[in-house]
C-alpha positions as CSV (number, residue, x, y, z in Angstrom):
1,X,0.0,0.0,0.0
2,X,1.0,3.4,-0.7
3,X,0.6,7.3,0.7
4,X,-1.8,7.6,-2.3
5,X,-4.0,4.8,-1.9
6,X,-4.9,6.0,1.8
7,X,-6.2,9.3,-0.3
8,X,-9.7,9.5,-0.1
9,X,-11.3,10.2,-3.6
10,X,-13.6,10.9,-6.4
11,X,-13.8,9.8,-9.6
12,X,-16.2,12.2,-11.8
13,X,-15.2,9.7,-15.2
14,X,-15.4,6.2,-15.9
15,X,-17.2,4.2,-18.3
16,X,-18.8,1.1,-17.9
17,X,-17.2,-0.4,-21.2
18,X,-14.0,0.7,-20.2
19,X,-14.3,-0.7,-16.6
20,X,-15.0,-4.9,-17.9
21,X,-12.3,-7.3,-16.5
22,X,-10.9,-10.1,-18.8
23,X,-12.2,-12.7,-15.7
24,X,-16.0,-11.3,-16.3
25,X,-15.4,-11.1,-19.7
26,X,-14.9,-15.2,-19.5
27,X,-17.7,-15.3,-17.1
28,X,-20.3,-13.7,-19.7
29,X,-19.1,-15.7,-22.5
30,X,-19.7,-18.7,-20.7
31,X,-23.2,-17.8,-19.0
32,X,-24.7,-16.2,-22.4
33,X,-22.9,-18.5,-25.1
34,X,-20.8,-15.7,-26.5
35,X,-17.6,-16.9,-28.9
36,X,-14.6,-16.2,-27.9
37,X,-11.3,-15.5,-30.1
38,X,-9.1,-17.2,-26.9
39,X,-9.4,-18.9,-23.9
40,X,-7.8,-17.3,-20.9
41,X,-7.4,-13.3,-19.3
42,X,-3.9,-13.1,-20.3
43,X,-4.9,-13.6,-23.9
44,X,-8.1,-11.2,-23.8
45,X,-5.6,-8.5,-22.6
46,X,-4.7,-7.4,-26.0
47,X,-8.2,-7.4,-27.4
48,X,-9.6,-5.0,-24.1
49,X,-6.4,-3.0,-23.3
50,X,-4.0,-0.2,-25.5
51,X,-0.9,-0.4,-25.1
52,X,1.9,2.3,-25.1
53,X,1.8,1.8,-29.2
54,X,-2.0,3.6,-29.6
55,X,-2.0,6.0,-32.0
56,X,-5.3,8.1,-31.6
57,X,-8.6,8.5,-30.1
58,X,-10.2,6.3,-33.0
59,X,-8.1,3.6,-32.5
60,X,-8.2,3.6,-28.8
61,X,-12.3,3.2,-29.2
62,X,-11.6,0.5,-31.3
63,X,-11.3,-1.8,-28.2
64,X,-15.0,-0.9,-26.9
65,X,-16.4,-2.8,-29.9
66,X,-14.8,-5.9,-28.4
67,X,-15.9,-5.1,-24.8
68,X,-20.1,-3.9,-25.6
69,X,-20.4,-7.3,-27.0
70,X,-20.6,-9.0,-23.0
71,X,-22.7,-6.2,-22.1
72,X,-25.9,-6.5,-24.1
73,X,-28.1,-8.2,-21.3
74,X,-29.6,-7.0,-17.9
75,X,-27.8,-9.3,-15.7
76,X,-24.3,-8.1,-17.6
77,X,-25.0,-5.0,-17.0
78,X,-25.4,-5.2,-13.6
79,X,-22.6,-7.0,-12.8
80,X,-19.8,-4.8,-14.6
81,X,-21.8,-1.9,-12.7
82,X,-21.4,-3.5,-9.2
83,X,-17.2,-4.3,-10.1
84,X,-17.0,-1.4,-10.9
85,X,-17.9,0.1,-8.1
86,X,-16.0,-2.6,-6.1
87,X,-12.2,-2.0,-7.8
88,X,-13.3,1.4,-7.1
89,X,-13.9,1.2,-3.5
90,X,-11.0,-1.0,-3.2
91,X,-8.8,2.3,-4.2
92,X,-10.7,4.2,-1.0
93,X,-12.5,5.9,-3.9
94,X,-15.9,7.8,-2.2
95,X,-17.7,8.7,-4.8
96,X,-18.0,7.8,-8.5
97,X,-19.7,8.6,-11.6
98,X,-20.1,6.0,-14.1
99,X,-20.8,6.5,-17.2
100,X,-22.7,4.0,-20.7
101,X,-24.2,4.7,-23.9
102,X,-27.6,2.8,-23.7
103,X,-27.9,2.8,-27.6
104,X,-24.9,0.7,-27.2
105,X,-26.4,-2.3,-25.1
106,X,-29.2,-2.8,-27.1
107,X,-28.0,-5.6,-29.5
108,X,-30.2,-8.6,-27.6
109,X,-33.2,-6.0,-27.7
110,X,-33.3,-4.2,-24.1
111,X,-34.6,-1.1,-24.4
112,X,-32.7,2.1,-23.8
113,X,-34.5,3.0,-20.4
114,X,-34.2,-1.0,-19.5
115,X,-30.0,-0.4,-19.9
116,X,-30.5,2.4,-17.3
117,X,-32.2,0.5,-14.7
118,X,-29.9,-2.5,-14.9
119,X,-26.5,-0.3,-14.6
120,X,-27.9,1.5,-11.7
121,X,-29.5,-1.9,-9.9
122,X,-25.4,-2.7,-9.9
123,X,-24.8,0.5,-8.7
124,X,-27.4,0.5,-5.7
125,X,-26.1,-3.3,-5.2
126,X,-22.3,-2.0,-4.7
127,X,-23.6,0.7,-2.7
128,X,-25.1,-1.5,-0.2
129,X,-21.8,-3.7,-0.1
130,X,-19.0,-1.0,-0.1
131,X,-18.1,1.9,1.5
132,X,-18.9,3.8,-1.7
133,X,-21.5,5.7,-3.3
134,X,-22.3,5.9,-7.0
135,X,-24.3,7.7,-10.0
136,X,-24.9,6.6,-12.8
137,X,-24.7,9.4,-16.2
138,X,-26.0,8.6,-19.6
139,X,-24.0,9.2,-22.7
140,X,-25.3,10.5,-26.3
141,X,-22.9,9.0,-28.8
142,X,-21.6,11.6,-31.6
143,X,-22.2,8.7,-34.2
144,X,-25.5,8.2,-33.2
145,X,-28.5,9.8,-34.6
146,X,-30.9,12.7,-33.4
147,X,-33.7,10.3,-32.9
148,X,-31.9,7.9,-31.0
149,X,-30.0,10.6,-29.0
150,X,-33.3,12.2,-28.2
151,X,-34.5,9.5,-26.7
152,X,-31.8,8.8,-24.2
153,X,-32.4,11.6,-22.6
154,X,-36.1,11.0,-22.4
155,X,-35.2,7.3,-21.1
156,X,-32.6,9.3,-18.6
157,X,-35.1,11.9,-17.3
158,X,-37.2,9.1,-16.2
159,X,-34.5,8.0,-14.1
160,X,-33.2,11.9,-12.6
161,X,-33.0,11.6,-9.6
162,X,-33.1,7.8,-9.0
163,X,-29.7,6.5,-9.2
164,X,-29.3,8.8,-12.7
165,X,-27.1,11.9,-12.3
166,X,-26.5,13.8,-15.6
167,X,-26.0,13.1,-19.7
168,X,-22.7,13.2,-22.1
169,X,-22.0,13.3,-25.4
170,X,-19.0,11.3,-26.3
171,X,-17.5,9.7,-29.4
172,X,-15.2,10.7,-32.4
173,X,-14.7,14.5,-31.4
174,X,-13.3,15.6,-34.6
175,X,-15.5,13.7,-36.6
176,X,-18.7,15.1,-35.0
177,X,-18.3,18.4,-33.4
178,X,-20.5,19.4,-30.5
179,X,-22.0,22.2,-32.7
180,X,-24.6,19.2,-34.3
181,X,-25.9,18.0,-30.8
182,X,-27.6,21.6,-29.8
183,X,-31.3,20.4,-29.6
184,X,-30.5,17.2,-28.2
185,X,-29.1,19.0,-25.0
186,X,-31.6,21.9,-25.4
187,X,-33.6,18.9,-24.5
188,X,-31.6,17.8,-21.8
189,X,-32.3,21.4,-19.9
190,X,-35.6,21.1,-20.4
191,X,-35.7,18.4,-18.4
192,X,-33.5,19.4,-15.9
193,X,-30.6,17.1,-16.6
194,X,-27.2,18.3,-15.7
195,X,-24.7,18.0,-18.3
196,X,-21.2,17.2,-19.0
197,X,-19.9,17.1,-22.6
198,X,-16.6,15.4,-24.0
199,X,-14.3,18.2,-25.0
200,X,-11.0,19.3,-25.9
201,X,-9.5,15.8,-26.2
202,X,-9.8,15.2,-30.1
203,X,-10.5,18.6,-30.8
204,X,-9.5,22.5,-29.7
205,X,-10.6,25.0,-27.6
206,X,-13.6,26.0,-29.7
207,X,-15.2,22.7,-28.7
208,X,-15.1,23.2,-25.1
209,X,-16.8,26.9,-25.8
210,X,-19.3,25.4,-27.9
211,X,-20.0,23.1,-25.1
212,X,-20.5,25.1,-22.2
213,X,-22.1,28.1,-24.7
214,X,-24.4,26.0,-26.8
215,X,-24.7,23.1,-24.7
216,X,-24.7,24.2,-21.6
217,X,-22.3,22.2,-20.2
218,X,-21.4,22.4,-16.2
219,X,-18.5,20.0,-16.4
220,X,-15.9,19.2,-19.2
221,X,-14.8,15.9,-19.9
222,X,-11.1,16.4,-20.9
223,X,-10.4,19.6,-22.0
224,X,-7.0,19.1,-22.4
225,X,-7.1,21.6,-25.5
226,X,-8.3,24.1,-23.7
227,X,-4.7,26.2,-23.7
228,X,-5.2,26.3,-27.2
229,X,-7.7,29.8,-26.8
230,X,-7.0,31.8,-23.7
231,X,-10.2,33.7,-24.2
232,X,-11.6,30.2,-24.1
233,X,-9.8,29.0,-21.0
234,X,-10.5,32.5,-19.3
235,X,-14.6,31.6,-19.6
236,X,-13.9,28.6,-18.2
237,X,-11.9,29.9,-15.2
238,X,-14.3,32.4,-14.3
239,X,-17.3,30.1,-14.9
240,X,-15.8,27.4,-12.8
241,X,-16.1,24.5,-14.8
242,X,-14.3,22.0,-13.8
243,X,-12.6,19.8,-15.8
244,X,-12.8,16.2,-15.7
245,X,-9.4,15.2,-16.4
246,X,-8.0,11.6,-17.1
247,X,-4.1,12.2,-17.6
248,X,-2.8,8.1,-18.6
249,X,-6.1,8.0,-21.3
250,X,-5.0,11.2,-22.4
251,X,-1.7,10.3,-23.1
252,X,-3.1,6.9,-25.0
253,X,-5.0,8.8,-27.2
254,X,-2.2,11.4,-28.1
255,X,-4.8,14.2,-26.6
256,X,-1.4,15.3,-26.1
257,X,2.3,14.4,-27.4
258,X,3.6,12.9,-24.5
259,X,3.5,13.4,-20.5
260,X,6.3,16.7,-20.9
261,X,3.3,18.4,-22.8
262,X,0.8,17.3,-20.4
263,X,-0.7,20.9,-19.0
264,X,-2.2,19.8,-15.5
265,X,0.4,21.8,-13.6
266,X,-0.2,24.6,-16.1
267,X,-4.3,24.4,-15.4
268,X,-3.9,23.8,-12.1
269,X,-1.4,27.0,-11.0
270,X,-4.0,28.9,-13.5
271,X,-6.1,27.8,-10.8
272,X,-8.9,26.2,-12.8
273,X,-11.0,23.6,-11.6
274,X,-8.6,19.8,-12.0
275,X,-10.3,17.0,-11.3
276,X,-8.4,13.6,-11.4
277,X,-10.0,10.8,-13.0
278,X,-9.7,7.1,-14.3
279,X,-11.8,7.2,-17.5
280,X,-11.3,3.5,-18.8
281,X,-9.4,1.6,-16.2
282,X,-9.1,-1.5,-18.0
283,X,-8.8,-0.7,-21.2
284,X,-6.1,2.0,-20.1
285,X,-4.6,-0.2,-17.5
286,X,-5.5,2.0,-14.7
287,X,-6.9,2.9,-11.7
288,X,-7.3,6.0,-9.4
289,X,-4.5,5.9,-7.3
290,X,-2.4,5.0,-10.1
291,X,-3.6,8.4,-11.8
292,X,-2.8,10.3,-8.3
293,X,0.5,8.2,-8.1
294,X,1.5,9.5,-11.7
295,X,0.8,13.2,-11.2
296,X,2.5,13.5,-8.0
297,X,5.5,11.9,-9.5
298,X,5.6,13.1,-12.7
299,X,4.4,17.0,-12.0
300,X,5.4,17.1,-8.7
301,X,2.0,17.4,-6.9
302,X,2.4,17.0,-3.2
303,X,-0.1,15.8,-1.0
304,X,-1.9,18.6,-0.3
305,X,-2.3,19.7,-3.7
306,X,-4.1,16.5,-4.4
307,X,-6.1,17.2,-1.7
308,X,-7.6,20.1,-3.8
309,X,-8.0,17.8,-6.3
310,X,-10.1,15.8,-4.4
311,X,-11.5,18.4,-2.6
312,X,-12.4,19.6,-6.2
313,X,-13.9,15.9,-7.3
314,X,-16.5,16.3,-4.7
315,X,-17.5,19.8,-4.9
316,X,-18.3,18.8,-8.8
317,X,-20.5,15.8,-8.0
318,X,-23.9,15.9,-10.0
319,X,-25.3,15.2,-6.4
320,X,-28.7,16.9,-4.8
321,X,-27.1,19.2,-2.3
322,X,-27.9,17.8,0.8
323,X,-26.0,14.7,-1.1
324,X,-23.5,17.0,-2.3
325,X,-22.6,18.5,1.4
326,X,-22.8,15.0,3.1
327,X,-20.2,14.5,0.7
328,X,-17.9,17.1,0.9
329,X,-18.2,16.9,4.9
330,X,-17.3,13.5,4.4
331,X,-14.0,14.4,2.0
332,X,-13.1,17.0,4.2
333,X,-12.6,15.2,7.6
334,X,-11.3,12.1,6.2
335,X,-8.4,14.3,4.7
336,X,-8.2,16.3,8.1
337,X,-7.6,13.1,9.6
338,X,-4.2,12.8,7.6
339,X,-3.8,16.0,8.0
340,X,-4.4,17.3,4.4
């Protein structure tokens, strides 16, 4: 165990299809008579996992069309949730936000609001087993279109306020720029979802102002970009919006040259918003104290700095504020308590 495991944390970004272990993985196969290209976890690695030789966003997606194939039932969908949640709470992670495109589960004909039920009956499950507490937030996928976009957020309204926290867009950035999805989240504020939009990974600064202007984004996904138009980064600072930042996927999917480019310090001393995140811990080969481990060593973050980071996590939750200030309380003494 390490100093940065004993952290207390948050972790605002992780999806579901980027959470599936290659021992489930082997489990759903088996229970739902899905083929298999190999037999054992070492040899599924490859076909779930990047490695230091990805290229791009695209090709780093690439692996979700392996892993969506083991989560196109109910009971697969809760499961994945609940681990989830567990490998999280094993970390001493608080409070996460987890992330799925219901379009995407569909294949074996659930219904869009049926995916939303079954990820946050894992959820619920977890919660009643760890010390952890989770929310589940509904993605609209760029490559998807308006009607079935639409209607994930009417299947996610049902659920506000029942397990369901907020709705993304997420995809090929460059490909689809935000610009296209206006009604889609003009529907989303009508009713009343929060919103966080992905941003500034695969495309510049004018993404993440079209997202919080046009889309009324509260959170960024990313926004790695965002030094690319001070004006840009300026709004954001003096808006608040915190950024929902996932440094090892960003380095996979060359959001960024390498870790030297890498602005977190930069943001951070700007003093905008950095929150630390996991994003796809299996297919990136992660989890969140690695993530905490990596910026402290790598940008020299001490321990109290993380603590803002943290601090940071939970003050962004898509919680109802009596939630949200349990929360923070929470955060706040269990870092007094190492003296953070």
């Amino acid at each position: 165990m390490n100093q940065w495991h004993l952290l207390p944390k948050v972790d605002l970004h992780v999806h579901l299809d980027g959470s599936l272990r290659p021992d489930t993985v082997l489990a759903i196969a088996e229970a739902e008579g899905i083929g298999l290209p190999v037999s054992t976890e070492a040899e599924l690695i490859p076909y779930m996992q990047v490695d230091e030789e990805c290229r791009s966003l695209p090709e780093y997606l690439s692996k979700f069309a392996f892993t969506t194939r083991f989560l196109q039932s109910g009971a697969a969908l809760e499961r994945v949730a609940f681990e989830t949640l567990e490998q999280a709470a094993a970390h001493n992670c608080r409070y996460i936000e987890v992330r799925f495109a219901p379009q995407l589960h569909r294949l074996n004909g659930l219904h869009a609001e049926e995916a939303i039920h079954h990820v946050i009956e894992g959820l619920k499950r977890a919660e009643r087993q760890f010390d952890i507490q989770g929310r589940a937030i509904a993605i609209c996928m760029r490559n998807h279109d308006r009607a079935d976009n639409l209607a994930v957020i009417e299947a996610a309204a049902r659920y506000a306020g029942r397990g369901l926290a907020a709705v993304d867009l997420a995809g090929d950035e460059s490909s689809y720029p935000p610009e296209l999805f206006r009604d889609v989240f003009a529907l989303a504020h009508k009713r009343g979802l929060p919103v966080t939009i992905h941003a500034g990974e695969a495309g510049g600064a004018a993404n993440v102002y079209e997202a919080v202007e046009h889309l009324g984004a509260s959170r960024i996904g990313h926004g790695v970009r965002l030094r690319e138009n001070p004006d840009v980064l300026r709004m954001v600072l003096e808006r608040r919006i915190p950024l929902e930042m996932c440094p090892v996927s960003n380095i996979q999917t060359k959001a960024v040259s390498g870790w030297d480019a890498y602005p977190i310090r930069e943001y951070f001393e700007q003093g905008l918003s950095i929150t630390l995140n996991t994003d796809n811990p299996s297919v990136s080969g992660t989890d969140i104290t690695r993530e905490y481990r990596i910026v402290a060593e790598k940008f020299g973050f001490t321990d109290r700095e993380l603590a803002v980071l943290i601090r940071n996590g939970a003050g962004a939750a898509f919680l109802e504020d009596s939630e949200k200030k349990a929360l923070v309380r929470r955060i706040d003494a269990e870092l007094a308590a190492l003296n953070l």
